[in-house]
N, C-alpha and C positions, 0 to 999 in steps of 0.2 A: 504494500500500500504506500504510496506517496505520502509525505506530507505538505502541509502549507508552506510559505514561505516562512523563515525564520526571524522576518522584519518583527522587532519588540513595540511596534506601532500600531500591525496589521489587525491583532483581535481584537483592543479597544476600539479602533475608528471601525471595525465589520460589528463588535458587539451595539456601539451606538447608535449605527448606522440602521441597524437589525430594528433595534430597540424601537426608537424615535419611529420608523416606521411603520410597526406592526400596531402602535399606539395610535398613531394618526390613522394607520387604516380600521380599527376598531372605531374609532369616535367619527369617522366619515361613512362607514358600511353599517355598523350597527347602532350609532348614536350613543354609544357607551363608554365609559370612561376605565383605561387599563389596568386598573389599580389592581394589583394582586390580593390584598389583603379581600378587597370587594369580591373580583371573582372567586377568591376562594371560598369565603362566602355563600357566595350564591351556587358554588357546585357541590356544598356541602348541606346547602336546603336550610341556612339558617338566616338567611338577605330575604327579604320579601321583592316581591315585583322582578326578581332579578332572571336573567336569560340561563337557564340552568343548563342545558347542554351547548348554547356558546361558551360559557362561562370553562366548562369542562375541556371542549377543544381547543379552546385557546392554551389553557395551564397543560394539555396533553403538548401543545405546541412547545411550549415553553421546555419540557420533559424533552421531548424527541429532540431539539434546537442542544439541546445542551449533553446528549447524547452524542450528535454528530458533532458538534463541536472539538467534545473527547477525544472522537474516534480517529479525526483529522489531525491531532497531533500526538506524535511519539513520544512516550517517557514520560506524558502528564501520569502524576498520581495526586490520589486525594490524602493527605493526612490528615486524621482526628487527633486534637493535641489536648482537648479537653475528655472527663469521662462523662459516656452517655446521659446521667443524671443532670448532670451540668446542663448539655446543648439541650434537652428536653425541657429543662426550666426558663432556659434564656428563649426557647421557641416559645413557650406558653406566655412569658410576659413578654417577650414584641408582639406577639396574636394580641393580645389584649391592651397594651398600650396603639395597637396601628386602630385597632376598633374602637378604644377610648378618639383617640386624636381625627376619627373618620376618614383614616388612609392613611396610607404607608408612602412610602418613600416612592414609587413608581405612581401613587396615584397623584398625590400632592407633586412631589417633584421633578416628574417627566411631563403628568398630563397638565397638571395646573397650571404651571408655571407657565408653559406652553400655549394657556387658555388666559393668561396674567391673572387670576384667581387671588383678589389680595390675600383670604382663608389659607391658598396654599403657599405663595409666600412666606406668611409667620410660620405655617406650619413646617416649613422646609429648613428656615433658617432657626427656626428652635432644636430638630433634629440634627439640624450640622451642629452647632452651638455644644447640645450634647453630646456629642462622637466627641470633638473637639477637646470636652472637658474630658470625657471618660478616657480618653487615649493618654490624655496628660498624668491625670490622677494615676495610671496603670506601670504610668514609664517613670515619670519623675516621683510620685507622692510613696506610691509602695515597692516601686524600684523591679518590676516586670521587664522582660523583655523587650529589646527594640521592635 
């Protein structure tokens, strides 16, 4: 099997490119807004009003996108550096912090912004704001890994 090119460029501008895309073709074809947290949501039957089998083909997209993606480059691996209890809990409160703040980072941040949404705006630069701290606090405050 071939691989892609080895430009360190090439899979953020094809992931962005991807990204931005598939968002605007959702909010042009089906009038709906790409927010993961949303469709997950809504393919999980807990969103009302929501498109339950787009909502599933898309996140099926997302799945296969990210499969191929793998498959097209050599020597990627995945390492878990945390234990499963850990990643399960930080899954359960971003689940619950992205449906506290009504959207996540893809809905607020790709589609909003996109829409100039002043709501995703704040909600965007709160979320950088926090990465920001908590990256700080992890390297400098308790002295974690770079």
């Amino acid at each position: 099997m071939s691989t892609l090119p080895a430009l360190p460029w090439i899979w953020p501008l094809a992931g962005g490119l991807l990204i931005g895309s598939a968002a605007g073709a959702y909010l042009l074809l089906a009038g709906r807004i790409a927010g993961i947290s949303g469709l997950l949501a809504n393919a999980a039957g807990l969103a009302r009003g929501g498109a339950r089998t787009l909502s599933v083909l898309f996140l099926s997209g997302l799945l296969l996108g990210t499969f191929v993606a793998l498959r097209g480059r050599d020597g990627t691996t995945i390492v878990l550096t945390s234990s499963w209890p850990l990643l399960i809990i930080g899954g359960l409160l971003v689940g619950y912090g992205t449906r506290l703040g009504s959207g996540c980072t893809s809905g607020h941040g790709i589609c909003g912004l996109a829409r100039l949404s002043p709501r995703s705006a704040l909600a965007t630069a709160l979320f950088m704001a926090a990465g920001f701290a908590t990256v700080y606090v992890m390297r400098h405050v308790l002295g974690g890994s770079p």
